[in-house]
C-alpha positions in Angstrom: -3.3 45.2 52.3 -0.9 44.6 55.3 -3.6 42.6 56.9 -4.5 40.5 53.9 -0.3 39.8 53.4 0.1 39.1 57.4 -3.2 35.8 56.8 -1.0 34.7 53.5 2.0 34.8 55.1 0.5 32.4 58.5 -1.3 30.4 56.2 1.9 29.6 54.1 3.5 28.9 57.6 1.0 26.4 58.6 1.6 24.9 55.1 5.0 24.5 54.5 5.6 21.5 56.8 3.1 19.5 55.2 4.4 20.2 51.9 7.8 19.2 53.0 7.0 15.8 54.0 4.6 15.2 51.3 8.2 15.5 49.3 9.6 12.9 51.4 6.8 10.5 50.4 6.7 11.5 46.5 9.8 11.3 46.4 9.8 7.2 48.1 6.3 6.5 45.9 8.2 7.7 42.8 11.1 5.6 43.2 9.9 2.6 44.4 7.8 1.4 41.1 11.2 2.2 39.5 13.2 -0.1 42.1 10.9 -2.4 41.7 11.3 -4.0 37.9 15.2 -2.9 38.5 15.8 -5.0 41.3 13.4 -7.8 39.6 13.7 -9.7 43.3 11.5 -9.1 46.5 14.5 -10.2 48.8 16.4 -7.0 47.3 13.7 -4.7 47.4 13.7 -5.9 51.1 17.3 -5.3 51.8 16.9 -1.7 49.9 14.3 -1.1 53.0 16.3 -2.7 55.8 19.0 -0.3 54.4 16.3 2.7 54.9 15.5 1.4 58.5 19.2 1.1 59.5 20.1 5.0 57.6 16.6 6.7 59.7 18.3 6.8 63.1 21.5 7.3 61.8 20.5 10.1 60.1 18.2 11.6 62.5 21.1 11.3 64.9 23.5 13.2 62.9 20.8 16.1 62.0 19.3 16.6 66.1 20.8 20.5 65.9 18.9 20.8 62.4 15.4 20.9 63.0 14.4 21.7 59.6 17.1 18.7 58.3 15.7 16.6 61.4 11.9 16.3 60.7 11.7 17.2 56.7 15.2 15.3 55.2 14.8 12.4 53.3 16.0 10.2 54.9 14.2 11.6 58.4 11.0 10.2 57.5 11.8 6.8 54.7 12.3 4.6 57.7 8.6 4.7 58.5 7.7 4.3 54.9 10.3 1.6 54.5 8.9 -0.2 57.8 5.7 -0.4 56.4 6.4 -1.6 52.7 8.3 -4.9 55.3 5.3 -5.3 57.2 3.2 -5.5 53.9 5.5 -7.9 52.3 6.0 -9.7 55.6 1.9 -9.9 56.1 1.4 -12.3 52.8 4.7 -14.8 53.6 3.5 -15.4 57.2 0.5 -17.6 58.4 -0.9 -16.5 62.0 -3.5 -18.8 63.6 -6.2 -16.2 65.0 -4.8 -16.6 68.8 -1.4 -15.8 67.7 -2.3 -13.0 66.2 -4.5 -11.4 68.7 -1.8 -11.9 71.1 0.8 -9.8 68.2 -2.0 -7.1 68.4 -2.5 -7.2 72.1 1.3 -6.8 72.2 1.6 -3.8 69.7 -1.2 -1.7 71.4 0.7 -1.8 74.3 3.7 -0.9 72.8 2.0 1.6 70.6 0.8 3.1 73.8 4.1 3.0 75.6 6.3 4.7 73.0 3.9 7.5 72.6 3.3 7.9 76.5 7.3 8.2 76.8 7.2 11.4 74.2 9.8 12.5 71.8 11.9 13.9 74.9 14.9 12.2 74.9 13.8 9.7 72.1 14.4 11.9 69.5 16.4 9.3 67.5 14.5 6.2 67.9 11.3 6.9 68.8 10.1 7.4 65.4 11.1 4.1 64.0 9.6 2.5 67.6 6.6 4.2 66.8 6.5 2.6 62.8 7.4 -0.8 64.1 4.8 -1.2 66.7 2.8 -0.3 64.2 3.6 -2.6 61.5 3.1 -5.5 64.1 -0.5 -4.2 64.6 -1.2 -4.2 60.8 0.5 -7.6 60.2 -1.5 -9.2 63.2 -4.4 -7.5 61.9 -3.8 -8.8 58.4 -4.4 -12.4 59.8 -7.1 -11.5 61.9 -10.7 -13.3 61.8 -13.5 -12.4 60.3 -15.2 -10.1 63.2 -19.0 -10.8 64.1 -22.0 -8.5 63.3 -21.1 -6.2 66.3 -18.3 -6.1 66.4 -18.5 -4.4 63.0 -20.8 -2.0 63.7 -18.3 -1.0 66.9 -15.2 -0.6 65.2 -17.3 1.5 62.3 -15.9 5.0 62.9 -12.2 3.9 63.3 -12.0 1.8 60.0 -14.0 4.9 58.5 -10.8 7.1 59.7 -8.6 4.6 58.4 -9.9 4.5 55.0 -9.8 8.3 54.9 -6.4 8.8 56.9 -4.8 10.5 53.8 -7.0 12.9 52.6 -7.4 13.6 56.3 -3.4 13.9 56.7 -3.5 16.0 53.8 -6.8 18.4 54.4 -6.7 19.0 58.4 -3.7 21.3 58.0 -5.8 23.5 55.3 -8.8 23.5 58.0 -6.6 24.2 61.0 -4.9 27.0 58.9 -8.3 28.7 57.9 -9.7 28.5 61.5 -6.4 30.0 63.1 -6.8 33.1 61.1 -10.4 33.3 62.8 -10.0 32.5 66.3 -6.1 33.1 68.2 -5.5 30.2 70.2 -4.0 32.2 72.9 -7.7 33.6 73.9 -9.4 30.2 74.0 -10.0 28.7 77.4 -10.7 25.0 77.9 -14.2 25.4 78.2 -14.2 27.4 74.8 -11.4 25.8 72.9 -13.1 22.1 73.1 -16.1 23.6 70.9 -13.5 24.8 68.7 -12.1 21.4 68.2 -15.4 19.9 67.6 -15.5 22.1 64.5 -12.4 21.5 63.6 -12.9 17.8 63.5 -16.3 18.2 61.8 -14.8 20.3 59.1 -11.6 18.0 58.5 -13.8 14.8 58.0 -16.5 16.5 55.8 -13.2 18.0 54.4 -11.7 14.6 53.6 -15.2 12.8 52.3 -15.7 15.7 50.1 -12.2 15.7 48.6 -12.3 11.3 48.8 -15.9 11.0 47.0 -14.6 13.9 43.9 -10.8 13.2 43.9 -9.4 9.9 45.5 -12.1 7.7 44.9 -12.5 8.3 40.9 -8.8 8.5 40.6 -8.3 5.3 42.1 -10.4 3.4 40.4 -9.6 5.0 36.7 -6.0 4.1 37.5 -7.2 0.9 38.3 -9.3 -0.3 36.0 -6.9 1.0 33.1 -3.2 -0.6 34.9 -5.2 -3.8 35.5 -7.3 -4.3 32.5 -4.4 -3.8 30.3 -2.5 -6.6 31.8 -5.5 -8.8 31.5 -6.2 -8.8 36.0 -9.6 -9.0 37.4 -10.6 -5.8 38.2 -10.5 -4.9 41.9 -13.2 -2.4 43.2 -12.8 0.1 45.9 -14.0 -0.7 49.0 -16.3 1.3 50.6 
């Protein structure tokens, strides 16, 4: 009985800090349809996320001795969120000719790559919006990308397969990792051992996320969908696989 409460207990432990930032972005996906209609302007909506942007560091920078207030608060995390909603209103008001936009890509992979090098050490207040805005440059100079060749395709095949299941992985790795840490301890892992270990552990998280995207996401998505658009008389939009 003490054994069985002592796996509940880790298991619960290795949850918790998912479920407190899947409150942060419930809580931004819930109010913004509501902004939205109220605001009835995109320039508003925009200023409503520049104020986001602006409050992240500030409050991050008041809340550095809290660490639960420091990575789970509100406003800890809507910066990111906020950055990205820009970048995807930004994407469709801006015309890139292909060079241009390469060179924006070019230019955020390096900078992608240089924030994350630097680590959180002493960047604790920034660095996360860095980290969203270098990434919103990528998307946007991706948005305006041209239409890649045959190979190209075919190269890039597993990274666009992660990127259309990054959320169900976000959301299902953590149940994995939790279910395998109460059958192997860490601490007796060498290197040699351990990267077998993390083979499985990716395995399991993908087929995790495909399972969970095929029964769940997928069927949701396109019910949603097809009622929200139908019923405002839109062309149907299918899912791409």
């Amino acid at each position: 009985m003490e054994l069985r409460a002592f796996y509940i207990l880790r298991f619960a432990r290795i949850l918790l800090p998912l479920l407190l930032a899947l409150a942060v972005e419930e809580m931004f996906y819930l109010t913004l349809p509501l902004l939205c209609p109220l605001l009835g302007r995109t320039w508003m909506l925009a200023l409503v996320c520049l104020g986001l942007v602006i409050a992240g560091p500030l409050y991050r920078a008041a809340n550095l001795n809290n660490e639960i207030f420091y990575l789970y608060g509100y406003f800890a995390c809507f910066d990111a969120i906020a950055i990205g909603c820009l970048a995807a209103l930004l994407s469709h008001r801006v015309t890139l000719s292909d060079r241009t936009a390469a060179g924006l890509r070019l230019l955020a992979a390096l900078s992608i790559s240089a924030v994350y090098l630097q680590g959180i050490d002493g960047h604790q207040i920034a660095g996360f919006s860095l980290l969203a805005l270098t990434s919103a440059c990528w998307l946007i100079g991706s948005a305006h990308a041209s239409s890649p060749g045959i190979w190209r395709l075919r190269l890039s095949a597993p990274l666009r397969w992660l990127g259309r299941r990054s959320y169900e992985l976000y959301l299902f790795h953590i149940i994995v990792l939790a279910l395998l840490r109460n059958l192997v301890n860490k601490d007796q892992l060498s290197f040699a051992t351990g990267l077998p270990w993390l083979a499985v552990f990716l395995l399991l998280s993908m087929l995790t996320a495909t399972l969970v995207a095929r029964l769940v996401t997928d069927p949701a998505n396109a019910a949603l969908r097809r009622r929200g658009l139908d019923a405002r008389g839109y062309r149907r939009i299918e899912i791409a696989r």
